[in-house]
N, C-alpha and C positions, 0 to 999 in steps of 0.2 A: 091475965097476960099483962108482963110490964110495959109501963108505955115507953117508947127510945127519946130519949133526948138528943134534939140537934147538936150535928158536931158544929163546932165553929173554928174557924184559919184563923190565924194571924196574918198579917202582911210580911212574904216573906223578907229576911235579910241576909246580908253579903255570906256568909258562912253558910245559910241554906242554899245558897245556889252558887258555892265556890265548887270547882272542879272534881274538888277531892271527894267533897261531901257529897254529890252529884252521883259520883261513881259508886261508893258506899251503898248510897240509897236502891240504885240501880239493880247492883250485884245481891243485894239482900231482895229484892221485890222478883227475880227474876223467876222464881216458882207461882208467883201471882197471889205469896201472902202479903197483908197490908203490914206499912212499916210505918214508926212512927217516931217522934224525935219525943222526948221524953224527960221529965225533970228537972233540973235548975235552967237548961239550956232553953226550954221554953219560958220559963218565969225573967230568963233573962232578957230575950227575945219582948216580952209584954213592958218588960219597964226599960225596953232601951238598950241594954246594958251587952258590952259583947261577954260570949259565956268563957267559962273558965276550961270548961270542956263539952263535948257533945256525947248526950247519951240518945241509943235509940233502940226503940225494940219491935219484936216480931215476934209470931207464935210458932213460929222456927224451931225446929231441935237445934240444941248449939251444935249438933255434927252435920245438918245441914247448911248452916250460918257458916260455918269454918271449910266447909267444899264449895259454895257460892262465892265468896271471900278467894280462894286460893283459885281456883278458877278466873275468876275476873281480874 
């Protein structure tokens, strides 16, 4: 059995908890899978830096993602 490694947070920032992003996050967690911000937007996140764009994933079918999305 593998052992899990702890997850660790960041401190969030303005963009993790602006309105839109909020809603996003929301509309995709609404079936109760986990969501997560993902790629440069975190590394941008760790060194400061505001991201160029936000990526985020889920273990979602993208035809799930796209009726929680148009729904919300």
């Amino acid at each position: 059995m593998s052992e899990k490694l702890p997850i660790e947070r960041i401190a969030p920032t303005n963009w993790m908890t602006a309105v839109p992003t909020r809603a996003v996050l929301k509309a995709l967690a609404a079936g109760g899978a986990p969501v997560r911000f993902v790629g440069g937007c975190v590394r941008d996140a760790i060194l400061g830096l505001e991201p160029g764009d936000i990526d985020i994933a889920t273990p979602e079918l993208p035809e799930t993602v796209i009726r929680r999305l148009q729904k919300a």
